[in-house]
C-alpha positions in Angstrom: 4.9 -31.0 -38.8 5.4 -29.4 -42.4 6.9 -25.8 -42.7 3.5 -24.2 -43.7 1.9 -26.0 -40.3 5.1 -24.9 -38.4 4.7 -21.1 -39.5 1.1 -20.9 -38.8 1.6 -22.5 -35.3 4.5 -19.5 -35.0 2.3 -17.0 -36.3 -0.8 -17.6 -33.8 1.3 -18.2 -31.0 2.7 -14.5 -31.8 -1.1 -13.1 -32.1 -1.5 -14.7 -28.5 0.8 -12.6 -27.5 0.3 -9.3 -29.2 -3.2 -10.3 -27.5 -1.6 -10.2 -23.9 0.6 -7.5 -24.6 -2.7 -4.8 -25.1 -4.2 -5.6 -22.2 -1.0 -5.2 -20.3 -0.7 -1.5 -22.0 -4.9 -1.3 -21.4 -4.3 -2.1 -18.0 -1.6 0.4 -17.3 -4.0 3.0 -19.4 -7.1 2.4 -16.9 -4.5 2.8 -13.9 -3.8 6.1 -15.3 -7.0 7.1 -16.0 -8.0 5.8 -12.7 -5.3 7.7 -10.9 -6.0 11.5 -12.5 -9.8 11.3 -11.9 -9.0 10.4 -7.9 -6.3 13.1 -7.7 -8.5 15.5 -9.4 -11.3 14.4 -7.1 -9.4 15.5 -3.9 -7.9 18.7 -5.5 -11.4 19.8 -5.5 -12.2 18.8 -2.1 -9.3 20.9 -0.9 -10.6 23.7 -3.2 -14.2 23.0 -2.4 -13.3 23.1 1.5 -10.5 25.3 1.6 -12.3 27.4 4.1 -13.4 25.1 6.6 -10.1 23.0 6.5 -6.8 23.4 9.2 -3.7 22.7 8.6 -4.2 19.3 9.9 -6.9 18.3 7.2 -4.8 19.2 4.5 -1.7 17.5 5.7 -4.3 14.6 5.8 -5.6 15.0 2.3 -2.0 15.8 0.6 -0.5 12.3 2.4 -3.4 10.0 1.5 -3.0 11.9 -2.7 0.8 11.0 -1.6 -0.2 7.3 -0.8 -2.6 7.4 -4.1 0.7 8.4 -6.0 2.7 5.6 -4.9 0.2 2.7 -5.2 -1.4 3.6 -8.8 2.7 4.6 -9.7 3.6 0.8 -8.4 0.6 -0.5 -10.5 1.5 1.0 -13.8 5.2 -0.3 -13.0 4.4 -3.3 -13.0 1.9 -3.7 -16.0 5.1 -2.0 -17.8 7.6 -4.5 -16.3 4.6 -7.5 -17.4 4.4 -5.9 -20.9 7.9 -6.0 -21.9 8.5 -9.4 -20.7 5.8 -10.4 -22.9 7.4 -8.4 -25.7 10.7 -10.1 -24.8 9.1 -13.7 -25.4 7.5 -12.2 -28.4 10.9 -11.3 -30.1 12.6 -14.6 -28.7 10.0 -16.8 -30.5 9.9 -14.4 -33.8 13.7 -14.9 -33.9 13.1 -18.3 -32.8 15.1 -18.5 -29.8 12.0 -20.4 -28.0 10.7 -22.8 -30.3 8.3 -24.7 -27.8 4.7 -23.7 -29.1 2.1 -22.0 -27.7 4.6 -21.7 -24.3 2.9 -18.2 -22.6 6.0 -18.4 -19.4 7.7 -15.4 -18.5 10.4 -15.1 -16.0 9.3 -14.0 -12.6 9.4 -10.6 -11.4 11.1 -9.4 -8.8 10.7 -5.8 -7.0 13.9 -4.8 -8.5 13.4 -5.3 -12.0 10.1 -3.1 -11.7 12.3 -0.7 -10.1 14.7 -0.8 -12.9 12.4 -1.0 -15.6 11.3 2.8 -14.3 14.4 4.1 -14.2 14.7 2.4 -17.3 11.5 4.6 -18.9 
């Protein structure tokens, strides 16, 4: 393969993954979005029933926006953990570390590297 193939094979390799790296941050965006409309959406039931409720209903209510709060936090953990692996293959192939083309493998993910990656943040 000549040089001028060899960078062009380089170059749209690295566009597949700029491609996979925006919908990783899209995805963690939508999870966000996602997440304030539900929260806001049981903030005003509370508010819209405050009268009506015991104590019960809103230990109810505040442990299922609890559970909300850990799911859609896991979510957006992991589509950050996703999206800089991907950016991590993307600067190994710029500096040509990984010089197999078109090669879209990240390592696996384990719980602890999400984990870590939030503390990271």
């Amino acid at each position: 393969m000549s040089k001028e193939q060899e960078s062009y094979s380089k170059i749209e390799h690295l566009k597949m993954i700029e491609e996979v790296i925006k919908r990783m941050a899209n995805n963690s965006l939508d999870i966000k979005k996602l997440y304030v409309t539900l929260f806001v959406a049981f903030m005003v039931l509370i508010l819209k029933e405050k009268v009506t409720m015991t104590n019960n209903d809103y230990r109810l209510t505040i442990f299922i926006m609890l559970i909300i709060t850990v799911v859609f936090g896991f979510l957006d953990m992991y589509y950050l953990t996703l999206e800089r692996k991907y950016r991590d293959l993307f600067d190994n192939i710029n500096l040509g570390l990984n010089e197999e083309n078109y090669i879209m493998k990240i390592s696996k993910i384990s719980m602890t590297a999400i984990v870590i990656n939030c503390y990271n943040c």
